[in-house]
Biopython code that builds the backbone (N, CA, C, O; Angstrom):
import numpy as np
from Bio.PDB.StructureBuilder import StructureBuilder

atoms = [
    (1, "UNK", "N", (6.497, -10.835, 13.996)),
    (1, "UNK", "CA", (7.781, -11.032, 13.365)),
    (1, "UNK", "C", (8.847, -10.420, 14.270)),
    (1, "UNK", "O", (8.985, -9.237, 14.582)),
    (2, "UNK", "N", (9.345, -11.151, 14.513)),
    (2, "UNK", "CA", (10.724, -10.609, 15.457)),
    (2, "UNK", "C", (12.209, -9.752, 14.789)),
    (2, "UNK", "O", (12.496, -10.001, 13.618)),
    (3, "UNK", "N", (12.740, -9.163, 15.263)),
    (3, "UNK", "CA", (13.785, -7.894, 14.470)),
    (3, "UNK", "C", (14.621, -8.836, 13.624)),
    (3, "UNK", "O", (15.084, -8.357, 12.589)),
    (4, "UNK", "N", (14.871, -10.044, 13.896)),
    (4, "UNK", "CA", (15.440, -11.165, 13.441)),
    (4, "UNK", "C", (14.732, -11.360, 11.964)),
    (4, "UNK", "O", (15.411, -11.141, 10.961)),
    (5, "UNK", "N", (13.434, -11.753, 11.853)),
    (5, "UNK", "CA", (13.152, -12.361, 10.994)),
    (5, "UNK", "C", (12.662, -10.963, 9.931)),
    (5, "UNK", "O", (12.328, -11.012, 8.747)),
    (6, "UNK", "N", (12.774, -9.633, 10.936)),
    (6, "UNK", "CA", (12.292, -8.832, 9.392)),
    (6, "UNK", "C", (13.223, -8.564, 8.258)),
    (6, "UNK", "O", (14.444, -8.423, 8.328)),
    (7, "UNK", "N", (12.624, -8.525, 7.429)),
    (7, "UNK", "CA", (13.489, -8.491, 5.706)),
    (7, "UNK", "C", (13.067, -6.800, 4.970)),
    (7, "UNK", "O", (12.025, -6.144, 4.959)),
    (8, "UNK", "N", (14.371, -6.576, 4.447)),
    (8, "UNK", "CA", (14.266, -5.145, 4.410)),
    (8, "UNK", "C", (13.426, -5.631, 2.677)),
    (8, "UNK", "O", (13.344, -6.725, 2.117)),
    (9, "UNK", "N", (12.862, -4.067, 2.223)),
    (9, "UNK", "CA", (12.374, -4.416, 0.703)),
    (9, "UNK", "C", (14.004, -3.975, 0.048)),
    (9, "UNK", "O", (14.739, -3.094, 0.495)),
    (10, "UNK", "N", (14.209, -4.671, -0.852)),
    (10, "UNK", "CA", (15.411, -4.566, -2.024)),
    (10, "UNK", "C", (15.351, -4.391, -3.286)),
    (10, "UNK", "O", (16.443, -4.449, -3.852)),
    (11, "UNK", "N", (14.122, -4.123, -4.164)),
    (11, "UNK", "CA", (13.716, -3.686, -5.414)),
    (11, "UNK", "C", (13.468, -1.839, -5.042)),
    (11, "UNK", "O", (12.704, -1.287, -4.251)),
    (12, "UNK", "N", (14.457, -1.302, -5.977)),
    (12, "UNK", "CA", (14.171, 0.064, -5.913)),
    (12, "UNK", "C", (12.989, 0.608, -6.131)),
    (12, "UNK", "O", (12.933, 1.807, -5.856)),
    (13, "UNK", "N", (11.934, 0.068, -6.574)),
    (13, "UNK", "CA", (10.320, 0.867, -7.510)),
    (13, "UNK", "C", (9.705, 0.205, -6.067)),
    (13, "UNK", "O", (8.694, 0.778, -5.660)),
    (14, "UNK", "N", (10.238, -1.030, -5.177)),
    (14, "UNK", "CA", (8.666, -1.163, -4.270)),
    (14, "UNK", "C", (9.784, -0.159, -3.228)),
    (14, "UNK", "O", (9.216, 0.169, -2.187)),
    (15, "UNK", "N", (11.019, 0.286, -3.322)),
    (15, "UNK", "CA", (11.492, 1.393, -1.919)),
    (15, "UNK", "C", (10.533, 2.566, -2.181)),
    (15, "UNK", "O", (9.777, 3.112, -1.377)),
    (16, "UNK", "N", (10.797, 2.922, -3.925)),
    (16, "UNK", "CA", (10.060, 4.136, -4.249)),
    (16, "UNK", "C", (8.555, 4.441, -3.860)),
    (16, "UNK", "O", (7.904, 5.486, -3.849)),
    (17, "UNK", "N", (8.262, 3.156, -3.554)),
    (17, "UNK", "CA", (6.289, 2.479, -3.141)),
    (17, "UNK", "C", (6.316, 2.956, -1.576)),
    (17, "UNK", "O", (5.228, 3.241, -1.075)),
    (18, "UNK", "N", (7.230, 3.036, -0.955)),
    (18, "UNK", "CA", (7.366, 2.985, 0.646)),
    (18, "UNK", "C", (7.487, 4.646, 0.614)),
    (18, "UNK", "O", (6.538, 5.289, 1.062)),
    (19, "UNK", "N", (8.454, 5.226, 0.174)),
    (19, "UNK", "CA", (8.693, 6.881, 0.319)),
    (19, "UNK", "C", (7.371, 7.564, -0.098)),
    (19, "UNK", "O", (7.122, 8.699, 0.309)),
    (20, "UNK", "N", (6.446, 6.833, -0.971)),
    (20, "UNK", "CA", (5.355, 7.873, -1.565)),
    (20, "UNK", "C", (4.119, 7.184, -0.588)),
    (20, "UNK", "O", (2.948, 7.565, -0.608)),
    (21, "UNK", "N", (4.557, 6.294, 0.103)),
    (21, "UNK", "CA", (3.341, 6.180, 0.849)),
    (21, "UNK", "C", (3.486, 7.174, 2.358)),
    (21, "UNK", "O", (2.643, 7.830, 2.970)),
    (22, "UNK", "N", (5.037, 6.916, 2.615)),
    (22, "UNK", "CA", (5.176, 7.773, 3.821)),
    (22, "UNK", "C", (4.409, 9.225, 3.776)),
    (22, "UNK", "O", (3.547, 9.780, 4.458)),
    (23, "UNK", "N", (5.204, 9.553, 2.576)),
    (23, "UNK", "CA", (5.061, 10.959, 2.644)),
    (23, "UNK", "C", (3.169, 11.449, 2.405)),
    (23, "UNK", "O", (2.688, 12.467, 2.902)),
    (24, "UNK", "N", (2.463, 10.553, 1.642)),
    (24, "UNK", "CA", (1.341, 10.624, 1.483)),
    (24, "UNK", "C", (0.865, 10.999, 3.118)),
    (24, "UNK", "O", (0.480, 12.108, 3.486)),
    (25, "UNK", "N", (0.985, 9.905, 3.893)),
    (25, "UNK", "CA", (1.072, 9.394, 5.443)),
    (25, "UNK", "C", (1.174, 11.473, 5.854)),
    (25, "UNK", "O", (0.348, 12.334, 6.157)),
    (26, "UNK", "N", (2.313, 11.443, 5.674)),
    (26, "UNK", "CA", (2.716, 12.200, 6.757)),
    (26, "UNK", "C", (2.330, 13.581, 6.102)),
    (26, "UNK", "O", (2.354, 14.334, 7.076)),
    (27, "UNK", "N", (2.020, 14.270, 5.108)),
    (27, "UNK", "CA", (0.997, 15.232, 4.241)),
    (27, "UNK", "C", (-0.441, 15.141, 4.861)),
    (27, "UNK", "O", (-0.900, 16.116, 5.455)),
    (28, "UNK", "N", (-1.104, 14.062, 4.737)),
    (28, "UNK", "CA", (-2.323, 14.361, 5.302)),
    (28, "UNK", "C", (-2.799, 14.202, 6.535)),
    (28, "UNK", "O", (-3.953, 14.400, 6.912)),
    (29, "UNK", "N", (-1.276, 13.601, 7.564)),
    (29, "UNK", "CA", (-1.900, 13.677, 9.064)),
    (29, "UNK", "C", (-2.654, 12.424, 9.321)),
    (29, "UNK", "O", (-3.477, 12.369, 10.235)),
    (30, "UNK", "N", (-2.363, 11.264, 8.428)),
    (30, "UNK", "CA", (-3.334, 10.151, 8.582)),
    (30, "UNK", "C", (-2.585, 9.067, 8.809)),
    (30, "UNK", "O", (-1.447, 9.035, 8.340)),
    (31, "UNK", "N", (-3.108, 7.941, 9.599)),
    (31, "UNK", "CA", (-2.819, 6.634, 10.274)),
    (31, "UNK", "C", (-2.086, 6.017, 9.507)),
    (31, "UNK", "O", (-1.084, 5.387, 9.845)),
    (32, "UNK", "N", (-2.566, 6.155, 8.272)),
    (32, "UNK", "CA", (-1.970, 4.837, 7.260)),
    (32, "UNK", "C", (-1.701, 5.594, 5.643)),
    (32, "UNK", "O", (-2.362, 6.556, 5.254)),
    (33, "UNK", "N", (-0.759, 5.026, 4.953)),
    (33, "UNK", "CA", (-0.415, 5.307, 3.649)),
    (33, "UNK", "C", (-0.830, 4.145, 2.843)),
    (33, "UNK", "O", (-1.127, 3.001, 3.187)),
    (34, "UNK", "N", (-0.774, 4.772, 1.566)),
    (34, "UNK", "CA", (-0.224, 3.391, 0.942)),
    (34, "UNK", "C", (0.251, 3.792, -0.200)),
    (34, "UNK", "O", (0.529, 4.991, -0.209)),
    (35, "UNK", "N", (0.540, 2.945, -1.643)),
    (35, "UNK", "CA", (0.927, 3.281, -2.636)),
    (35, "UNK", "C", (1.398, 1.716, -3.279)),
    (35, "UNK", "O", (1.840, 0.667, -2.811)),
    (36, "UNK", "N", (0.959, 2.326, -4.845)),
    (36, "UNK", "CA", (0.406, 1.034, -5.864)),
    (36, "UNK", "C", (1.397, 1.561, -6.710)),
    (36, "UNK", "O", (1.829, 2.711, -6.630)),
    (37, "UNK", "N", (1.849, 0.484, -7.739)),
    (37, "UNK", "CA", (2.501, 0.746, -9.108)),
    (37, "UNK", "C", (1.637, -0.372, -9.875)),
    (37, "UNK", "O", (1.485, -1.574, -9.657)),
    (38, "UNK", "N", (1.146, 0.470, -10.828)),
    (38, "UNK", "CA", (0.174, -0.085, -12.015)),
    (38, "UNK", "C", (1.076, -1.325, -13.265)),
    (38, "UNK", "O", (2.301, -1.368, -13.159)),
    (39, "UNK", "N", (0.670, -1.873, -13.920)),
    (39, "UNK", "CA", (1.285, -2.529, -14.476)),
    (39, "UNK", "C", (2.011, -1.257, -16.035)),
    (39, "UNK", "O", (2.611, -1.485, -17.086)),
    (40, "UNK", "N", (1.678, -0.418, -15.583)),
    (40, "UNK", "CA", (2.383, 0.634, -16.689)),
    (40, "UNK", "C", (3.766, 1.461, -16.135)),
    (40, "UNK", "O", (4.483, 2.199, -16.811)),
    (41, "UNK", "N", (3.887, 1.183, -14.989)),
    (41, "UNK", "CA", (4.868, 1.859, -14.170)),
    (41, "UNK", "C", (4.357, 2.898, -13.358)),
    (41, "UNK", "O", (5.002, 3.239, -12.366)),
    (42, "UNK", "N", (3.059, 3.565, -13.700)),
    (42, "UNK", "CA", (2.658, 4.322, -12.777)),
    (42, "UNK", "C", (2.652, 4.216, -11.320)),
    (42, "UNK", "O", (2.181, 3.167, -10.881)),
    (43, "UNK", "N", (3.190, 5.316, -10.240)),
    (43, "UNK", "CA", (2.706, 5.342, -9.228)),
    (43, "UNK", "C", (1.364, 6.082, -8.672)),
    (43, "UNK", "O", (1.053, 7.212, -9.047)),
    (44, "UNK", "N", (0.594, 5.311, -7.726)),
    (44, "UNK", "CA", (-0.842, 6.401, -7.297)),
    (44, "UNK", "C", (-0.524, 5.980, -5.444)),
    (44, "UNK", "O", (-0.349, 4.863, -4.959)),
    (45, "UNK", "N", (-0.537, 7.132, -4.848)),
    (45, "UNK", "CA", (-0.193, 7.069, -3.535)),
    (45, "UNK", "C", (-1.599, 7.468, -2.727)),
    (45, "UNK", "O", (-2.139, 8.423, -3.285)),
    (46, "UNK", "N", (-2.304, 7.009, -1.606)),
    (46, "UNK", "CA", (-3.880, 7.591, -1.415)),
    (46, "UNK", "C", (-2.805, 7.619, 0.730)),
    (46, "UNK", "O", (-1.677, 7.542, 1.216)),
    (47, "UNK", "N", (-4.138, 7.769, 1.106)),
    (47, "UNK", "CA", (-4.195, 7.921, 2.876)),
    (47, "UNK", "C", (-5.375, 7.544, 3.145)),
    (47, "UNK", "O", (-6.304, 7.555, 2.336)),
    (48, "UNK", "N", (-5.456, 7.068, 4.655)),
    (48, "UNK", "CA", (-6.517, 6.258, 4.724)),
    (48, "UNK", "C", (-7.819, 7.617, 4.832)),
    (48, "UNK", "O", (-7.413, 8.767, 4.664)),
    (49, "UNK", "N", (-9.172, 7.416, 5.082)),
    (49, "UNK", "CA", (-10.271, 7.988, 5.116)),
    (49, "UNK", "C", (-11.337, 7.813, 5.811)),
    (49, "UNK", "O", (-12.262, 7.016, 5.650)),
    (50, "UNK", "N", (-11.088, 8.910, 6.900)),
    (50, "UNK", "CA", (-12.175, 8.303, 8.235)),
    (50, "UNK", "C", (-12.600, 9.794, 8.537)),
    (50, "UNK", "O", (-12.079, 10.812, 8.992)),
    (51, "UNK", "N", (-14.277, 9.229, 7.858)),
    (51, "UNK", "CA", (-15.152, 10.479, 8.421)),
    (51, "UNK", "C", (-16.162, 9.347, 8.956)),
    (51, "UNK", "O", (-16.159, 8.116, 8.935)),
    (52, "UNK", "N", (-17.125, 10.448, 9.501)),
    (52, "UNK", "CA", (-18.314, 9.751, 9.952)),
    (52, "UNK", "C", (-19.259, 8.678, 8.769)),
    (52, "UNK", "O", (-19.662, 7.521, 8.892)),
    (53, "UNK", "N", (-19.355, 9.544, 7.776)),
    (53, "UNK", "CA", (-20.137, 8.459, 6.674)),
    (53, "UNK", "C", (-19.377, 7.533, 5.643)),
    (53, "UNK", "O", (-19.831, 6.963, 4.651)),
    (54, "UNK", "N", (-18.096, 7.540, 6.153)),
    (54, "UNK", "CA", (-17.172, 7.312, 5.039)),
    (54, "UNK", "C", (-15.892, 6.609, 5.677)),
    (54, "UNK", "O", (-15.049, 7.315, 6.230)),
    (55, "UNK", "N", (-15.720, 5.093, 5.601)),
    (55, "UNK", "CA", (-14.342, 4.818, 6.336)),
    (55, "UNK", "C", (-13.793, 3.828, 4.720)),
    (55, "UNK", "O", (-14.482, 3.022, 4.094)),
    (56, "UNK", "N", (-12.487, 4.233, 4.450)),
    (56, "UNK", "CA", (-11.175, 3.238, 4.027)),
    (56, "UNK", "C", (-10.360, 3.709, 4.187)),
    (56, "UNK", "O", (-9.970, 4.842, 4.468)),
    (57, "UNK", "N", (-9.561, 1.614, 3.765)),
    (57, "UNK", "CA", (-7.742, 2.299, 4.158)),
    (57, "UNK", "C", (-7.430, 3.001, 3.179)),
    (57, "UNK", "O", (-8.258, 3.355, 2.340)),
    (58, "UNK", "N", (-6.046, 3.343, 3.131)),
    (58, "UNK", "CA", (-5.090, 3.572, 2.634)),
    (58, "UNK", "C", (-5.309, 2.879, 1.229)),
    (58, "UNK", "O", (-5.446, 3.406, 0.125)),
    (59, "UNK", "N", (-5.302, 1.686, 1.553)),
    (59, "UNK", "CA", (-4.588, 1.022, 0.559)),
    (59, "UNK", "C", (-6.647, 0.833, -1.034)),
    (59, "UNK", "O", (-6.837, 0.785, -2.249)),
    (60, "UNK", "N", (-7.295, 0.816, -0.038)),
    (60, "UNK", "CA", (-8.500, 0.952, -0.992)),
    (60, "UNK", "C", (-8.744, 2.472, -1.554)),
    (60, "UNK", "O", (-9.308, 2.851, -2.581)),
    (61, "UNK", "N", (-8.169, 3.128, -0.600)),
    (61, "UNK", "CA", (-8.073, 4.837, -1.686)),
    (61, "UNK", "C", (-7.204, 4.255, -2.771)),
    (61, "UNK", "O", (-7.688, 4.158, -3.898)),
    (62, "UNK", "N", (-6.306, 3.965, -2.606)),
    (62, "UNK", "CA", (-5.241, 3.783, -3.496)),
    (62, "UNK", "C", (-5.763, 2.946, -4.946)),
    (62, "UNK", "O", (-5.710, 3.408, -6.085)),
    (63, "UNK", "N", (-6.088, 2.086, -4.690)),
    (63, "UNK", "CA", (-6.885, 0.998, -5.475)),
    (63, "UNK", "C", (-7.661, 1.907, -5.967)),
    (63, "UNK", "O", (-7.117, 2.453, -6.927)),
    (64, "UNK", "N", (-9.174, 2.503, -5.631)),
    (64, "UNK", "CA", (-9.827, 3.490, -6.355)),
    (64, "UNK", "C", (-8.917, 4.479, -7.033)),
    (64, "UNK", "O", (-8.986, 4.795, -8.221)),
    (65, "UNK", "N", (-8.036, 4.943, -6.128)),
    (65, "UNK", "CA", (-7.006, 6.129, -7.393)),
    (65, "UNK", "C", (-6.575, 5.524, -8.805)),
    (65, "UNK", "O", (-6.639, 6.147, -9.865)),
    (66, "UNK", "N", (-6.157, 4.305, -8.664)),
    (66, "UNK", "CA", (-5.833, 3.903, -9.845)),
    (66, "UNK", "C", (-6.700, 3.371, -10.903)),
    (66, "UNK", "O", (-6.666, 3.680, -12.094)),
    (67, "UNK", "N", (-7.524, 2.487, -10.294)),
    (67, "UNK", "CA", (-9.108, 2.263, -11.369)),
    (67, "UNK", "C", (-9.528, 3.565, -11.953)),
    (67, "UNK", "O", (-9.911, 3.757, -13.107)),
    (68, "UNK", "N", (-9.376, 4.599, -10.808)),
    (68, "UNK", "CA", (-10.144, 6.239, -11.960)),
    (68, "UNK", "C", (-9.344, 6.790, -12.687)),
    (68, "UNK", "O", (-9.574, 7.827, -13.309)),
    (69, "UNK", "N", (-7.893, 5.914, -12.703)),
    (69, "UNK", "CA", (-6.892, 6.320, -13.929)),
    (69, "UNK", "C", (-6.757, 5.981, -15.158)),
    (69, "UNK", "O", (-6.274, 6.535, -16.145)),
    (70, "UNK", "N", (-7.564, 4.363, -14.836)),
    (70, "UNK", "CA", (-7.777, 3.566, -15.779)),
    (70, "UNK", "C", (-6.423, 2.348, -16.040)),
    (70, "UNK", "O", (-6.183, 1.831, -17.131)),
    (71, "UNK", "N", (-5.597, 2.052, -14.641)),
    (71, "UNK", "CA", (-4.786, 1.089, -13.977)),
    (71, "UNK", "C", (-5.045, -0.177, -14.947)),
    (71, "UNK", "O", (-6.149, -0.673, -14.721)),
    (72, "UNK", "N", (-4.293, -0.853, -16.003)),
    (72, "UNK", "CA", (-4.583, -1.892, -16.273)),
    (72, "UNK", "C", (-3.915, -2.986, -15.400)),
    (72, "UNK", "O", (-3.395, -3.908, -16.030)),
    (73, "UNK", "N", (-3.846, -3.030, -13.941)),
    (73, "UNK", "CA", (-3.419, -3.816, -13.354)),
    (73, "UNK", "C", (-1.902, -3.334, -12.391)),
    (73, "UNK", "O", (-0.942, -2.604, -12.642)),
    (74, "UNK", "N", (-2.218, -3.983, -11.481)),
    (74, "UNK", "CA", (-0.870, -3.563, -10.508)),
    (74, "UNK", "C", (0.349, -4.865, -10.540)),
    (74, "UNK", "O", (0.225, -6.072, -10.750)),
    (75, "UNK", "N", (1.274, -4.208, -10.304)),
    (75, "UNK", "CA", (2.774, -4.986, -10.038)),
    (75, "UNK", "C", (3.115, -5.022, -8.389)),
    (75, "UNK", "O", (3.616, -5.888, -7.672)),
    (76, "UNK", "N", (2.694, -3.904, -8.178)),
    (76, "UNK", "CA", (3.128, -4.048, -6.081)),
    (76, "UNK", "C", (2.180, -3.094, -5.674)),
    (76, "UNK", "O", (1.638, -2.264, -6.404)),
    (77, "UNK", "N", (1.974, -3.294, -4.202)),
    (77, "UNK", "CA", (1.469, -2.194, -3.190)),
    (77, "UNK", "C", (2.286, -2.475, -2.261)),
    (77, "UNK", "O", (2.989, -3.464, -2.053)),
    (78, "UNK", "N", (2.040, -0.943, -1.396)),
    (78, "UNK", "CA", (3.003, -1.230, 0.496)),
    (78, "UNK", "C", (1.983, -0.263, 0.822)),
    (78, "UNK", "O", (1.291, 0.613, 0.304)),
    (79, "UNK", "N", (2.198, -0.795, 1.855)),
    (79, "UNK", "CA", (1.230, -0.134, 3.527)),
    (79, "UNK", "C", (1.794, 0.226, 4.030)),
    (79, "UNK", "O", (2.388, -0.582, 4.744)),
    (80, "UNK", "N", (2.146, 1.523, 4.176)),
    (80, "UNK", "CA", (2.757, 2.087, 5.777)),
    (80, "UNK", "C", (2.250, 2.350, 6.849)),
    (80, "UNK", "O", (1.175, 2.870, 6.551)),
    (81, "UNK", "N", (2.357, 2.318, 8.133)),
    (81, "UNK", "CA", (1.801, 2.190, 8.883)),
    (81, "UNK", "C", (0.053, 1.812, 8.983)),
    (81, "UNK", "O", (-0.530, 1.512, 7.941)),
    (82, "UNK", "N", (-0.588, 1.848, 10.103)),
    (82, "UNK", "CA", (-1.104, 0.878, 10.556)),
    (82, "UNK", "C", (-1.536, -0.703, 11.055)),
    (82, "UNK", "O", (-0.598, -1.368, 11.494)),
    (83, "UNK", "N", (-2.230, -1.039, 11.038)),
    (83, "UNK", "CA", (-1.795, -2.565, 11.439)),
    (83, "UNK", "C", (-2.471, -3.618, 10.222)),
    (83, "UNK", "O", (-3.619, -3.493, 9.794)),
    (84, "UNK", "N", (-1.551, -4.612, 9.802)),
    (84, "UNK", "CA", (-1.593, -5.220, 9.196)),
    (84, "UNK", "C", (-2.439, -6.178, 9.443)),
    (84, "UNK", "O", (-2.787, -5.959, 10.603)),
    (85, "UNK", "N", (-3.113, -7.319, 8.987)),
    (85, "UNK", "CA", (-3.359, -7.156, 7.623)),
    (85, "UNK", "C", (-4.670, -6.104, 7.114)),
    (85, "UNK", "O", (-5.782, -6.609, 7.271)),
    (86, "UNK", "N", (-4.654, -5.118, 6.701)),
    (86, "UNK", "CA", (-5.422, -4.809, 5.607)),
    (86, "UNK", "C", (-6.727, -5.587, 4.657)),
    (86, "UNK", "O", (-6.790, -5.339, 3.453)),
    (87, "UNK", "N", (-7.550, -6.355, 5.190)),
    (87, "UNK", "CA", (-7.782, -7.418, 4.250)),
    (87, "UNK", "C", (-8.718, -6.821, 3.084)),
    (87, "UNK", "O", (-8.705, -7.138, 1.895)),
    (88, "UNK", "N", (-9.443, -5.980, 3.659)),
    (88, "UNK", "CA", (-10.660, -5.336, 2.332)),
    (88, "UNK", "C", (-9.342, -4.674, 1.343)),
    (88, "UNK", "O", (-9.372, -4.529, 0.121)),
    (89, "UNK", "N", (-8.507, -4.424, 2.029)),
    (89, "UNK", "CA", (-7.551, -3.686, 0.862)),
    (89, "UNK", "C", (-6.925, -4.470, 0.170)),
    (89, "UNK", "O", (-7.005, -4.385, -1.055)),
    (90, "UNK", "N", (-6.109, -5.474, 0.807)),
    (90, "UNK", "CA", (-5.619, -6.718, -0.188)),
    (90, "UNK", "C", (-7.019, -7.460, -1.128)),
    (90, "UNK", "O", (-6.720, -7.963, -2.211)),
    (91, "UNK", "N", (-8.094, -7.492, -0.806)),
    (91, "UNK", "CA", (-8.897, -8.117, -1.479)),
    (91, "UNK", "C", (-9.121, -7.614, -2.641)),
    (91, "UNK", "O", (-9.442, -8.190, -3.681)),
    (92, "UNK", "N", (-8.839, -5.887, -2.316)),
    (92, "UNK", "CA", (-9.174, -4.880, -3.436)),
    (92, "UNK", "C", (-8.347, -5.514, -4.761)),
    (92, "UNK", "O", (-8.614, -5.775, -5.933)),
    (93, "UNK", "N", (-7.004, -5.616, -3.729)),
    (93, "UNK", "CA", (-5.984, -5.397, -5.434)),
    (93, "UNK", "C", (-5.758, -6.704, -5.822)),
    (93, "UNK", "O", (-4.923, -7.155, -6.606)),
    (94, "UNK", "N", (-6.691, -7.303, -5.110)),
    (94, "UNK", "CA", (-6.286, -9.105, -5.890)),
    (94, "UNK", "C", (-7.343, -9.267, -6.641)),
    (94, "UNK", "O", (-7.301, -10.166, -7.481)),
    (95, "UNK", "N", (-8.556, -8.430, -6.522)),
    (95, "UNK", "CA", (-9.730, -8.578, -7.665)),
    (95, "UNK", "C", (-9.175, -7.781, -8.904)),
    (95, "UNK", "O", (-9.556, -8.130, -10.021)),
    (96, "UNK", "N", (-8.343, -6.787, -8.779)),
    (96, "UNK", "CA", (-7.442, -6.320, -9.865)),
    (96, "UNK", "C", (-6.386, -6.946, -10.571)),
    (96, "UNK", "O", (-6.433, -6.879, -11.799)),
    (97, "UNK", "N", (-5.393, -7.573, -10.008)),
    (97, "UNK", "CA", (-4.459, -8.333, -10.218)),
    (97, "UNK", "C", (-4.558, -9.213, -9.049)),
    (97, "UNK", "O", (-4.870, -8.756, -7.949)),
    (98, "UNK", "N", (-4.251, -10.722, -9.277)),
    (98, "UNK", "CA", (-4.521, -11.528, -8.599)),
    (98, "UNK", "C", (-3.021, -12.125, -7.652)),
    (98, "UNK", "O", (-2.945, -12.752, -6.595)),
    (99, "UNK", "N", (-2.277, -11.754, -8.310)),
    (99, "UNK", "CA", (-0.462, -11.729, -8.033)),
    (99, "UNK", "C", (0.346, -10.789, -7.670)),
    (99, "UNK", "O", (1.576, -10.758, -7.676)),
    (100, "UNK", "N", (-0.575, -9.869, -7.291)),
    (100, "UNK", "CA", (0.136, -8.688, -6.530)),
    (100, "UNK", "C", (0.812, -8.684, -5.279)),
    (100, "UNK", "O", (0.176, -8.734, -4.226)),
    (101, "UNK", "N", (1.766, -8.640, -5.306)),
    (101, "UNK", "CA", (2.209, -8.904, -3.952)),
    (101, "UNK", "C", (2.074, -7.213, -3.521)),
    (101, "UNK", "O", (2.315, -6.210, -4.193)),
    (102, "UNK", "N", (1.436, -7.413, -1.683)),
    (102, "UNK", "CA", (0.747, -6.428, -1.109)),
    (102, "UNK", "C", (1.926, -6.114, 0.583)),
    (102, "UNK", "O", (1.708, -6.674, 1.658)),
    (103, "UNK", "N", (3.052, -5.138, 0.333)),
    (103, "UNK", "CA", (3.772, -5.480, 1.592)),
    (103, "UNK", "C", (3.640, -4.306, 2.562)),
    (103, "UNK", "O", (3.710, -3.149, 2.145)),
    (104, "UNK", "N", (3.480, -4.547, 3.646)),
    (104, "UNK", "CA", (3.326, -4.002, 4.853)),
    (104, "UNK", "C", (4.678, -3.192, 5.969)),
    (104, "UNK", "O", (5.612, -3.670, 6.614)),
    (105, "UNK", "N", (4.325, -2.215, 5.822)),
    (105, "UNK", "CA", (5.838, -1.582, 6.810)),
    (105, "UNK", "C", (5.143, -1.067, 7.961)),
    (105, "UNK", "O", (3.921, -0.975, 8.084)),
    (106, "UNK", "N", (6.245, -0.659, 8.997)),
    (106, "UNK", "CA", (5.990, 0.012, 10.160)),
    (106, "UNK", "C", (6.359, 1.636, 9.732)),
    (106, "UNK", "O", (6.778, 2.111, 8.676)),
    (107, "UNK", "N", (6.029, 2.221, 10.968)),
    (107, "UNK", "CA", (6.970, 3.872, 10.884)),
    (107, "UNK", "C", (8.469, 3.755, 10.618)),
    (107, "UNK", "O", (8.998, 4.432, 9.736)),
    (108, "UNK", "N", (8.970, 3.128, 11.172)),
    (108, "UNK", "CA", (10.426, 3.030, 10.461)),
    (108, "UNK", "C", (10.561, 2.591, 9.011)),
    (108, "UNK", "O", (11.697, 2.730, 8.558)),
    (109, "UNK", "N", (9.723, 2.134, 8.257)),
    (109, "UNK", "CA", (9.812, 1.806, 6.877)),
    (109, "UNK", "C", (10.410, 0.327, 6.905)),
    (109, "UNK", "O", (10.799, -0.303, 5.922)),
    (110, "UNK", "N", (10.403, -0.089, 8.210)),
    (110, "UNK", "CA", (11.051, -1.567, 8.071)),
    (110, "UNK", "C", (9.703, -2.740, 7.454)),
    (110, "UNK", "O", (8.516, -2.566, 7.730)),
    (111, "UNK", "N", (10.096, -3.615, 6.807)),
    (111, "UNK", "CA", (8.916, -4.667, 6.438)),
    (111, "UNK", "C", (8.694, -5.371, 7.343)),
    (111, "UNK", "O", (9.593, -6.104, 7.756)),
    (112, "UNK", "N", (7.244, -5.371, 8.024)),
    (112, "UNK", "CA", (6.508, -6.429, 8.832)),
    (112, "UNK", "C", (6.029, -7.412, 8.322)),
    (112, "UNK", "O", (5.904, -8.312, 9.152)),
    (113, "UNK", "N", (5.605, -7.746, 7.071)),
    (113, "UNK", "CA", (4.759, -8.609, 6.786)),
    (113, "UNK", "C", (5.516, -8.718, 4.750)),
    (113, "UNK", "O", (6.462, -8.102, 4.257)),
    (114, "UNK", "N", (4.620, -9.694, 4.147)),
    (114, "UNK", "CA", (4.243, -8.934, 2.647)),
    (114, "UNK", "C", (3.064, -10.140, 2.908)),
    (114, "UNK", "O", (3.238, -10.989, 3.781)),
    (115, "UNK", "N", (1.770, -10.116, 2.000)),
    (115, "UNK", "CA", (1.006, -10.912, 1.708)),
    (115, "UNK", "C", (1.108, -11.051, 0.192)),
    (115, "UNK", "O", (0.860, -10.188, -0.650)),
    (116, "UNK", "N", (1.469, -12.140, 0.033)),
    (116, "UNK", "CA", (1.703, -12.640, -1.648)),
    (116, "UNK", "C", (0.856, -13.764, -1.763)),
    (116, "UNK", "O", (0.974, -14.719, -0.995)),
    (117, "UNK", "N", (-0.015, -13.724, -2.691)),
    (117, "UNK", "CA", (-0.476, -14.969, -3.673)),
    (117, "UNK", "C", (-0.225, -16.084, -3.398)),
    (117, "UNK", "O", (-0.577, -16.998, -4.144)),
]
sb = StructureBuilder()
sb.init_structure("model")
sb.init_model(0)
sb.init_chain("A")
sb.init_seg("    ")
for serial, (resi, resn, name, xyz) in enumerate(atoms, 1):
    if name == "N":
        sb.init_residue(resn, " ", resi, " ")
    sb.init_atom(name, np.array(xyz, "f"), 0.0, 1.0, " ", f" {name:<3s}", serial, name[0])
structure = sb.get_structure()
């Protein structure tokens, strides 16, 4: 996507989705953020997870954070950093909600991508 064609996010709750993923990001020292809003308004923010016996993104912590909340379904996710697409993670939250739109930022918080339905 060229500087041209990127589109900033403009709904305040998916900006609020981008700040809690950063900061998730930048708290644990890890590659990638992410952060979900449940269909209740909840936010659950995870980081990705790379040990030796154990690898996910961001965005599948996230997904598990909210299933062990008992998430009746998501309204948005964003990815901050790393490289897009995510697919085990988008797969995650479309077996949850199937219309989730799943959007992707860089370190600047600018939008690279969204994958929607």
């Amino acid at each position: 996507m060229t500087e041209e064609e990127r589109v900033a996010l403009t709904d305040p709750e998916d900006v609020k989705l981008v700040t809690l993923a950063r900061a998730t990001m930048a708290r644990t020292g890890a590659l990638q953020g992410a952060a979900i809003r449940d269909a209740d308004g909840r936010t659950y923010a995870g980081a990705a997870v790379t040990l030796p016996s154990l690898r996910l993104s961001a965005l599948q912590v996230t997904v598990a954070m909210a299933l062990a909340s008992a998430a009746p379904g998501f309204e948005a996710a964003v990815v901050f950093g790393g490289d897009p697409p995510d697919v085990a993670g988008v797969s995650a939250v479309r077996e949850v909600t199937a219309d989730t739109p799943v959007h992707f930022v860089d370190g600047r918080g600018d939008l690279v991508t969204s994958d929607r339905p």
